[in-house]
N, C-alpha and C positions, 0 to 999 in steps of 0.2 A: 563846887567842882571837886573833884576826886584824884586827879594828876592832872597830867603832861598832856595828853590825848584830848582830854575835856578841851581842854584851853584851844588847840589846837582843830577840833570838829568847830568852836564858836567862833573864831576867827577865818576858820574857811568861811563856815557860811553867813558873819557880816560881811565878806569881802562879795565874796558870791551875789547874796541878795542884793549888794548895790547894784552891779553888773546886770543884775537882770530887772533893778530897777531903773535906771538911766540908759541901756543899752538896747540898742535895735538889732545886732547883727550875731554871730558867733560869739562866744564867751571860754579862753583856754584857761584853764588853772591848773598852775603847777606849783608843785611841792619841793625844794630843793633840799638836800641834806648834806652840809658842808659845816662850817665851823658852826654854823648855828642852822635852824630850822628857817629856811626863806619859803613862806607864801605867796605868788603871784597870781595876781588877774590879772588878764589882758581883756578889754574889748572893745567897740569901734566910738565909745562917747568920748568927745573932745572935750569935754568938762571936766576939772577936778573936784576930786569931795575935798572938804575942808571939815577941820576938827569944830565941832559945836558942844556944847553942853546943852542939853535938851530940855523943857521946861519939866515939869511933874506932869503937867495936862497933854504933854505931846504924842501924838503918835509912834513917833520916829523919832530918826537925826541923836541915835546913842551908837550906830553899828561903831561908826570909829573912833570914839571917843573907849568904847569897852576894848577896842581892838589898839588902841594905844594904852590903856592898863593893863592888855595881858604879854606886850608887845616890849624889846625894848630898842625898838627903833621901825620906821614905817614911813610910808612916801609915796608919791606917784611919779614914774616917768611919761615920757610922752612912748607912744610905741608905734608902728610903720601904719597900722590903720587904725590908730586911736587911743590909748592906753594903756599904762600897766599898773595899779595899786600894789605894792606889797609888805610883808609885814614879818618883820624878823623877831623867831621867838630864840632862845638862849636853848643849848643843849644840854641836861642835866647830864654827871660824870658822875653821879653818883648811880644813876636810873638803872637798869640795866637795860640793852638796846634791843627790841620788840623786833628788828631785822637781823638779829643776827645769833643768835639762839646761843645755848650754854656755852661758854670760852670751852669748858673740859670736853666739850665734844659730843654727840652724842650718847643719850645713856640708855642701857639695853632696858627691851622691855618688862617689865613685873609681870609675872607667873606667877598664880595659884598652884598650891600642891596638893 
């Protein structure tokens, strides 16, 4: 993995593909951006995932086991038609922020002469 982003495209989509593995109906994910990066799924399965360690010969059953080593914290609540998984990643202060572009402001553009 290469940064912040990696970790974050692989944690959407173990969350995601549970969701459209155990889910029958809609599937919402949202991105929150507050002291740390919150990932949530919501969708309508009554069932929780639970953490496994997955054999070598296994198929599956690593999404949230990788998504609790990129993660430093993660859970499921119940939500109004079924659930919410989600997975809180740490916000780098070092990084600079992909939303919100150079602090000095913008800078004019480079002309050939």
């Amino acid at each position: 993995m290469s940064g912040p982003t990696d970790g974050t495209a692989l944690i959407v989509s173990e969350l995601l593909t549970n969701a459209v593995r155990y889910a029958d109906g809609p599937i919402e994910l949202r991105l929150i951006r507050d002291q740390a990066l919150i990932c949530e799924v919501t969708d309508d399965s009554s069932t929780a995932p639970h953490l496994r360690r997955a054999d070598d010969t296994d198929e599956g059953g690593r999404g949230l086991y990788i998504t609790a080593q990129l993660t430093d914290r993660w859970g499921v609540r119940p939500a109004p038609r079924g659930r919410t998984t989600w997975a809180e990643q740490p916000i780098s202060t070092t990084a600079p922020d992909p939303f919100q572009g150079d602090s000095a402001g913008p800078s004019e553009p480079v002309c050939g002469r």
